[in-house]
N, CA, C and O atoms as a printed pandas DataFrame, in Angstrom:
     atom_number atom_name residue_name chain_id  residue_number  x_coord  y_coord  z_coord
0              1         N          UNK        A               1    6.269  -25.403  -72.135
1              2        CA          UNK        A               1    5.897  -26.627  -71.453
2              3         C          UNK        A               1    4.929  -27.419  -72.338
3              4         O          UNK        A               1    4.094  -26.953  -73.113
4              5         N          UNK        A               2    5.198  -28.694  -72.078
5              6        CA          UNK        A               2    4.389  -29.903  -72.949
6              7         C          UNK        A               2    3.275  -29.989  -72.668
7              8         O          UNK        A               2    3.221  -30.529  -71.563
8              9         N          UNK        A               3    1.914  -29.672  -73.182
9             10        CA          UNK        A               3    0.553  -29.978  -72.358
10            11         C          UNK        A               3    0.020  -31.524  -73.172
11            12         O          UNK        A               3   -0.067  -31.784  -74.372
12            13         N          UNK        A               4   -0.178  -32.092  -72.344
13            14        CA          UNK        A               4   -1.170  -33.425  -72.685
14            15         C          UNK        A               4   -2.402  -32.870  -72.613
15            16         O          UNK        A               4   -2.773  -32.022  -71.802
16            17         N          UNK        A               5   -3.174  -33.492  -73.694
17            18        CA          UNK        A               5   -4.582  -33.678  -73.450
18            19         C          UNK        A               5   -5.161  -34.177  -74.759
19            20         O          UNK        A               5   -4.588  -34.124  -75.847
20            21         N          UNK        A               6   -6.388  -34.679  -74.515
21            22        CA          UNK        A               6   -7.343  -35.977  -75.632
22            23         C          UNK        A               6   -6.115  -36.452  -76.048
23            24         O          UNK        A               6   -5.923  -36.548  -77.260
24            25         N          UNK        A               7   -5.262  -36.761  -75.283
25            26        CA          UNK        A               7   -4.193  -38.365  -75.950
26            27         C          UNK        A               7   -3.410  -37.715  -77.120
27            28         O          UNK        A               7   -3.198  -38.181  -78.240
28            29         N          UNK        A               8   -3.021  -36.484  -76.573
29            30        CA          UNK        A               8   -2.200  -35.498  -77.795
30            31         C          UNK        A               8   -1.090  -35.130  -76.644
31            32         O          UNK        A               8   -1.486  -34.972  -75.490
32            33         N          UNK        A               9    0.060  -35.019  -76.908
33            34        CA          UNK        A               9    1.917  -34.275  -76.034
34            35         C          UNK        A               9    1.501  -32.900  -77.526
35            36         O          UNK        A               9    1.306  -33.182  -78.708
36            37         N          UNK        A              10    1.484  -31.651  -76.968
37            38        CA          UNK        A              10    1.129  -30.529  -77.880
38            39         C          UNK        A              10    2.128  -28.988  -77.033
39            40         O          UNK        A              10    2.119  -28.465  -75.919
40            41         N          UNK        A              11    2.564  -28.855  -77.796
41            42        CA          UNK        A              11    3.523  -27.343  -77.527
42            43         C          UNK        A              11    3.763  -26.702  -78.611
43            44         O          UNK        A              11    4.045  -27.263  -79.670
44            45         N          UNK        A              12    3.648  -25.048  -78.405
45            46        CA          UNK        A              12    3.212  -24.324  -79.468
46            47         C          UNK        A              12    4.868  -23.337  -79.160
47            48         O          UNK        A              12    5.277  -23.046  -78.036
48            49         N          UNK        A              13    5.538  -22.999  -80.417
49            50        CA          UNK        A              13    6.836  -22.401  -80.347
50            51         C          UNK        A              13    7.229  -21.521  -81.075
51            52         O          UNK        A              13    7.540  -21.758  -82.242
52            53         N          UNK        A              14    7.304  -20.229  -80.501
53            54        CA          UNK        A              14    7.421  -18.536  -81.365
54            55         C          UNK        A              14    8.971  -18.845  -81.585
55            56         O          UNK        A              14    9.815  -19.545  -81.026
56            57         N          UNK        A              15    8.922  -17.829  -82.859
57            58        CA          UNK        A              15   10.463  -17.893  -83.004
58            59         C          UNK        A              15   10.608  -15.847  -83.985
59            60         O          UNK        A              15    9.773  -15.060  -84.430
60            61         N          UNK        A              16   11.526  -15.851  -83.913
61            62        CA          UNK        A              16   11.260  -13.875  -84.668
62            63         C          UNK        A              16   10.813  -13.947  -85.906
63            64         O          UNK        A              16   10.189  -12.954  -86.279
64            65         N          UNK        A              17   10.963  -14.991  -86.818
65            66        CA          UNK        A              17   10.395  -14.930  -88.038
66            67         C          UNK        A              17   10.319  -16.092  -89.021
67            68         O          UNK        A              17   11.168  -16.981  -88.952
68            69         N          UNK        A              18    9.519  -16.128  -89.774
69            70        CA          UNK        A              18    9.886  -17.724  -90.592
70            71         C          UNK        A              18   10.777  -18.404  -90.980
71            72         O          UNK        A              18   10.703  -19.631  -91.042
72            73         N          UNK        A              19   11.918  -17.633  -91.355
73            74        CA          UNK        A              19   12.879  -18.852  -91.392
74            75         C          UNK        A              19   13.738  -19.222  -90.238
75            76         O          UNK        A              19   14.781  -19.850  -90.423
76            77         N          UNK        A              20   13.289  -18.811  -88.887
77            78        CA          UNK        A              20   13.862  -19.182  -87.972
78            79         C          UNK        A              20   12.729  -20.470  -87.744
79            80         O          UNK        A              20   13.105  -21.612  -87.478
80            81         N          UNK        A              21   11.400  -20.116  -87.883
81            82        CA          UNK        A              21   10.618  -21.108  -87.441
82            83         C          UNK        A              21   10.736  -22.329  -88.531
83            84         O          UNK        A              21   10.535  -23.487  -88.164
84            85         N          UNK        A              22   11.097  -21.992  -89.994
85            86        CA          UNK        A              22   11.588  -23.364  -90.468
86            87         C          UNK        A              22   13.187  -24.138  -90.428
87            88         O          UNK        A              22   13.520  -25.267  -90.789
88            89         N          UNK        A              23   13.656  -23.478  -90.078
89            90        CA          UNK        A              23   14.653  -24.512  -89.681
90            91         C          UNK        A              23   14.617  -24.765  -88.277
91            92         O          UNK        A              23   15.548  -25.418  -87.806
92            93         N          UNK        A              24   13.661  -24.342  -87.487
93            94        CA          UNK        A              24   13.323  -25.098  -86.515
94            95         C          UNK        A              24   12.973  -26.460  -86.691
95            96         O          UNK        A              24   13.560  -27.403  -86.158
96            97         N          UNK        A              25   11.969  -26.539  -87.477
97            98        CA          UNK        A              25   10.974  -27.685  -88.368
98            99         C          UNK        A              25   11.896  -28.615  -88.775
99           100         O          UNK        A              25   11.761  -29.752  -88.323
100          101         N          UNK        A              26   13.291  -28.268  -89.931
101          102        CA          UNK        A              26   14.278  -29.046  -89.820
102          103         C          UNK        A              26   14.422  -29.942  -89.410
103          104         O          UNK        A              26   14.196  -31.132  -89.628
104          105         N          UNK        A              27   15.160  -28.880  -88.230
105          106        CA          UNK        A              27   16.071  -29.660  -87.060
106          107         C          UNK        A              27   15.095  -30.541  -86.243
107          108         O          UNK        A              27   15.703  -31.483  -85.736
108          109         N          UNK        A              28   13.988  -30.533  -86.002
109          110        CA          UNK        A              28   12.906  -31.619  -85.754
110          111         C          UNK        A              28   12.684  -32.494  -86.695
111          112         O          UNK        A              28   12.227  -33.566  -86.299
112          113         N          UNK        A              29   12.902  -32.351  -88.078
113          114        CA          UNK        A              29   12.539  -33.468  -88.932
114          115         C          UNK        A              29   13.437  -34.260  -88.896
115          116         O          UNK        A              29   13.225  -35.472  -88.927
116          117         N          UNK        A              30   15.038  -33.556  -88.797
117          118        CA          UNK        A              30   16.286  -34.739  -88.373
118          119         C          UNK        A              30   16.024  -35.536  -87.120
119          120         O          UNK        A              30   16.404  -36.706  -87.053
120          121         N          UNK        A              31   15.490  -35.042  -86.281
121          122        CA          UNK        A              31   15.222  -36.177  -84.729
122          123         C          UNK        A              31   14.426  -36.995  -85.254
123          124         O          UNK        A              31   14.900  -38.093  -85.548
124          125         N          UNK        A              32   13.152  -36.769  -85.505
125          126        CA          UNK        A              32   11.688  -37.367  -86.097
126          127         C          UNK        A              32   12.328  -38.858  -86.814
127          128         O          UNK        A              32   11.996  -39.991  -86.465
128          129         N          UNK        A              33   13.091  -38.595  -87.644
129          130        CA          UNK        A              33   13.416  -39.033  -88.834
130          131         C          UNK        A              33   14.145  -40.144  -87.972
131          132         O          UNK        A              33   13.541  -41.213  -87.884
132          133         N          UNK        A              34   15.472  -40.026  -87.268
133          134        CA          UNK        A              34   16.319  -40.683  -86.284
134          135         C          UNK        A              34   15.260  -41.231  -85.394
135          136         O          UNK        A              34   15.324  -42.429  -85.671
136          137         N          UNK        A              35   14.574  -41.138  -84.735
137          138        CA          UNK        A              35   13.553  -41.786  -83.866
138          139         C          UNK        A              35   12.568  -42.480  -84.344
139          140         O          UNK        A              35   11.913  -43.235  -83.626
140          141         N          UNK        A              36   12.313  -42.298  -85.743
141          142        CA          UNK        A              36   11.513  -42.659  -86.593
142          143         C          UNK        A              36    9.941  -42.486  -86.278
143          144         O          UNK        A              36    9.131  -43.294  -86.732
144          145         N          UNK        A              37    9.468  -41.166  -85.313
145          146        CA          UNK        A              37    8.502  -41.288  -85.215
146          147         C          UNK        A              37    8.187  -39.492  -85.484
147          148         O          UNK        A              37    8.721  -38.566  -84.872
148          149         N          UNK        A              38    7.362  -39.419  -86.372
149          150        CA          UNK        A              38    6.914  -38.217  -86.960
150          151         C          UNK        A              38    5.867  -37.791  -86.152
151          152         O          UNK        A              38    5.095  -38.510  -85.517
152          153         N          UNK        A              39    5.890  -36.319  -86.227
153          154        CA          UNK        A              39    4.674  -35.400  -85.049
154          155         C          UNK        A              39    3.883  -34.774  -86.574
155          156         O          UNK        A              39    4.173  -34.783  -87.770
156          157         N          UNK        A              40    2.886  -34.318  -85.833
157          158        CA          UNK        A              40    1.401  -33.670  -86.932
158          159         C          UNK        A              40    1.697  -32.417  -86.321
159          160         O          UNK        A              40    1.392  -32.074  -85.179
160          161         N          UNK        A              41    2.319  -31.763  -87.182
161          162        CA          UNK        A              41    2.635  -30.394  -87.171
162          163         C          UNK        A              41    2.000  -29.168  -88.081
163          164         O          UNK        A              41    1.592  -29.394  -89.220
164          165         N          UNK        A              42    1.953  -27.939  -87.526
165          166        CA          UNK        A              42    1.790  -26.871  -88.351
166          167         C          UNK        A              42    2.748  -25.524  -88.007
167          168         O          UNK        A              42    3.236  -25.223  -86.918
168          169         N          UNK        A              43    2.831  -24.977  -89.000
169          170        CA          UNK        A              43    3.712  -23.524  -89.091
170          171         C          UNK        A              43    2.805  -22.559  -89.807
171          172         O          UNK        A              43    2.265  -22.842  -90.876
172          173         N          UNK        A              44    2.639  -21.286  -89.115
173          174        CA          UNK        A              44    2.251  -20.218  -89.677
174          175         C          UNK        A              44    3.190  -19.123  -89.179
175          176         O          UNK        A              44    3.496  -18.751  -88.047
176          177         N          UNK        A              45    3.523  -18.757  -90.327
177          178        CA          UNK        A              45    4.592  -17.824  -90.025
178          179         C          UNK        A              45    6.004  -17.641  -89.307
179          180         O          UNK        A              45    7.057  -17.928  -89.878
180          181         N          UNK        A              46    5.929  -17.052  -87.783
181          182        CA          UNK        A              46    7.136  -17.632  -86.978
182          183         C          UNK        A              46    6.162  -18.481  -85.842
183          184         O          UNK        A              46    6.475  -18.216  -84.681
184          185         N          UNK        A              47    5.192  -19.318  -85.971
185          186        CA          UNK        A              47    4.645  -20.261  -84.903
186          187         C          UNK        A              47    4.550  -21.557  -85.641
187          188         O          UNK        A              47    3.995  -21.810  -86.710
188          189         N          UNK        A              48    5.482  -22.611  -84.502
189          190        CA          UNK        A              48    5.188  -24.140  -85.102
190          191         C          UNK        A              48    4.515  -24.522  -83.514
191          192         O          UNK        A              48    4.832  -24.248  -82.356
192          193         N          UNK        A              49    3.519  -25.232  -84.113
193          194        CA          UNK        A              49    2.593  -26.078  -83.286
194          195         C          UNK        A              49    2.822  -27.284  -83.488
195          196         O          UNK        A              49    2.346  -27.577  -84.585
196          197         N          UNK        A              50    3.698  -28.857  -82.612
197          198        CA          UNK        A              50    3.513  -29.929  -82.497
198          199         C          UNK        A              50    2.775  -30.438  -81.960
199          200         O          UNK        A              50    2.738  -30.014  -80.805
200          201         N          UNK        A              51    1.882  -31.406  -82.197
201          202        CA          UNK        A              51    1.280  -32.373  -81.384
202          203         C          UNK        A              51    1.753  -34.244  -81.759
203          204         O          UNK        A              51    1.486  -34.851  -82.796
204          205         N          UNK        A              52    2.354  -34.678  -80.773
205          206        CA          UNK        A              52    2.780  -35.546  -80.826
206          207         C          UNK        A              52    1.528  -37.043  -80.252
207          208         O          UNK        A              52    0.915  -37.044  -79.185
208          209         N          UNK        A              53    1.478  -37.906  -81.091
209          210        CA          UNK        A              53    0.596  -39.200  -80.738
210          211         C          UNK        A              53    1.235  -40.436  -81.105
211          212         O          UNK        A              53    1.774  -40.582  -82.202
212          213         N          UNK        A              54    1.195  -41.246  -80.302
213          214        CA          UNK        A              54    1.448  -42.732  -80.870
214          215         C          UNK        A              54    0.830  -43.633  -81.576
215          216         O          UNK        A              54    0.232  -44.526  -80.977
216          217         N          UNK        A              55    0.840  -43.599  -82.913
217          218        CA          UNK        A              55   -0.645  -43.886  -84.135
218          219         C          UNK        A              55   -0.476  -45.816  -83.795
219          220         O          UNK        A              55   -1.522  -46.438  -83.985
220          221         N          UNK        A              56    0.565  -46.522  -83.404
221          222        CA          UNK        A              56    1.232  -47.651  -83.639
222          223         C          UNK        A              56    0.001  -48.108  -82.068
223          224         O          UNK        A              56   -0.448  -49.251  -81.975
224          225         N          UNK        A              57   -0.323  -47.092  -81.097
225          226        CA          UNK        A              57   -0.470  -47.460  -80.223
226          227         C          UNK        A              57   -1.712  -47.238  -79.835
227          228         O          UNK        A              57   -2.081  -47.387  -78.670
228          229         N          UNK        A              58   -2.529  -46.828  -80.879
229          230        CA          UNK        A              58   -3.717  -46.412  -81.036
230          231         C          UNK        A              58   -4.325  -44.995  -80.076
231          232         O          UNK        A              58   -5.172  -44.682  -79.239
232          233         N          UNK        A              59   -2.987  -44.350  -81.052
233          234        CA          UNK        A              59   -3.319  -43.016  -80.888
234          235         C          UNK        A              59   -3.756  -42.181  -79.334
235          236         O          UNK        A              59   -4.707  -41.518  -78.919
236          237         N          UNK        A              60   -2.386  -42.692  -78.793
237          238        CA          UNK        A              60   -2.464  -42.310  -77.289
238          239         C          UNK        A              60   -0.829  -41.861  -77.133
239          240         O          UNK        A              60    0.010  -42.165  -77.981
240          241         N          UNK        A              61   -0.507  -41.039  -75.832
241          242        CA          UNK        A              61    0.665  -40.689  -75.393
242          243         C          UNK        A              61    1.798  -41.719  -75.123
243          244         O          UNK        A              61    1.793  -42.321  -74.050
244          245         N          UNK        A              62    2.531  -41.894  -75.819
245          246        CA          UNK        A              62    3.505  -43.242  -74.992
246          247         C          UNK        A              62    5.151  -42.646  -74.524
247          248         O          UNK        A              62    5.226  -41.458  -74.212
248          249         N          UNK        A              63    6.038  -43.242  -74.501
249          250        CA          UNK        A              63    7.208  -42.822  -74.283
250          251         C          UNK        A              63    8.055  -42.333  -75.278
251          252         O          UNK        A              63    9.060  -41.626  -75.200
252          253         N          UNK        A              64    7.167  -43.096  -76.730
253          254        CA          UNK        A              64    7.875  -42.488  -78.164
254          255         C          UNK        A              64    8.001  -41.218  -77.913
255          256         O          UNK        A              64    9.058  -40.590  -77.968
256          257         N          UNK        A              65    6.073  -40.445  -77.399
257          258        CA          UNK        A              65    6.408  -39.060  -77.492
258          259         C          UNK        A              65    6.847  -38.549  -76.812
259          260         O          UNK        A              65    7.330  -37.552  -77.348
260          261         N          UNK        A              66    7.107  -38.574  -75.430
261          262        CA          UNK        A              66    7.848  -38.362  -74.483
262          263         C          UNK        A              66    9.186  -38.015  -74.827
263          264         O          UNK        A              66    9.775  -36.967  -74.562
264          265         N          UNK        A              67    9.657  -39.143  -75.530
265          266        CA          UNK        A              67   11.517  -38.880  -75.663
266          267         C          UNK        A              67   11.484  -38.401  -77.358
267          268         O          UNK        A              67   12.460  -38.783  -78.004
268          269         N          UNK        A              68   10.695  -37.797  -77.921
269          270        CA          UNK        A              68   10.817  -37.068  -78.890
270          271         C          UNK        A              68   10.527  -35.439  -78.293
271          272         O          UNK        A              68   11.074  -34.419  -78.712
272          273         N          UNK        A              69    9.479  -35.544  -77.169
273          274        CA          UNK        A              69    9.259  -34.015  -76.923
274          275         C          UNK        A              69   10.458  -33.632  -76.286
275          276         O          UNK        A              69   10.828  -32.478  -76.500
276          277         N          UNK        A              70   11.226  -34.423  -75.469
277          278        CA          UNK        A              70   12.532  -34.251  -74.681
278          279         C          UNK        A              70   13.179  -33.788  -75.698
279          280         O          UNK        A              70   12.987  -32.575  -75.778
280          281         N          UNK        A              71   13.878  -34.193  -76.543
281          282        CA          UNK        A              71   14.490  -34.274  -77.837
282          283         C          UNK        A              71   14.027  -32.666  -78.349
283          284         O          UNK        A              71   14.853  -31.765  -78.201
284          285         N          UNK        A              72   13.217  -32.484  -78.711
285          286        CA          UNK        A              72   12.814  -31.002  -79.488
286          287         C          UNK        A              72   13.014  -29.714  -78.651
287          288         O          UNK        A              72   13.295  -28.548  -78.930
288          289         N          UNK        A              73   12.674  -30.606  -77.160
289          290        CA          UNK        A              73   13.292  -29.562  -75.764
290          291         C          UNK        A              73   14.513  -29.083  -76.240
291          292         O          UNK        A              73   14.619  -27.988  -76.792
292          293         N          UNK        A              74   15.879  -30.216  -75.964
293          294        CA          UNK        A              74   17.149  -29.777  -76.012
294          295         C          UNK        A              74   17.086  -28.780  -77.556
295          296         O          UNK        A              74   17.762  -27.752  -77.607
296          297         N          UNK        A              75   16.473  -29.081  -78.403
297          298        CA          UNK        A              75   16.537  -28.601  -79.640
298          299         C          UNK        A              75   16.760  -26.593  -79.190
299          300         O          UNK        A              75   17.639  -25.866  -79.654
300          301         N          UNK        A              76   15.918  -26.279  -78.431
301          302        CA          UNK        A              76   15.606  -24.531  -78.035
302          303         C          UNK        A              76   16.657  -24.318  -76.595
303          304         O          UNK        A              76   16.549  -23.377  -75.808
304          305         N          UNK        A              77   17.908  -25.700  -76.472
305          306        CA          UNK        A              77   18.425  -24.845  -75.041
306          307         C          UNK        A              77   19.657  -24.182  -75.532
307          308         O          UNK        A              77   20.317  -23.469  -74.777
C-alpha cells in the first residue's frame, strides 16, 4: 500500500533477489519514461523504495503521482 506523507506517495517493494528487484526498476523506468514523470528511488539489494513528488508542482502529491503509483501497482499483479 501507497503511504502519503510530508508531500511524498512512498512504497517500499521486496522481491527474492537483485535482479528481480532490478528489472523491477526497469519496468518502472519504461512507465516513468512514458508518463514522463520520474520517482526518487533507491535499491538495496532485493528492496526498491519509491517515493513519488510533483517537483513541477512544488513538490507536493498530485495526480501525476497517483497514476504513476497505479501504474507500478499493475506492474506486481
Amino acid at each position: 500500500m501507497w503511504k502519503e506523507e510530508n508531500n511524498t506517495l512512498s512504497k517500499t517493494f521486496k522481491f527474492a533477489n537483485f535482479i528481480d528487484a532490478f528489472a523491477f526498476m526497469t519496468r518502472v523506468a519504461l512507465l516513468a519514461e512514458k508518463q514522463d514523470h520520474h520517482p526518487n528511488w533507491s535499491n538495496v539489494y532485493n528492496t526498491v523504495t519509491i517515493n513519488l513528488t510533483t517537483h513541477d508542482a512544488g513538490d507536493v502529491v498530485t495526480e501525476k503521482d497517483r497514476k504513476l503509483a497505479a501504474a507500478i501497482d499493475k506492474l506486481m499483479s
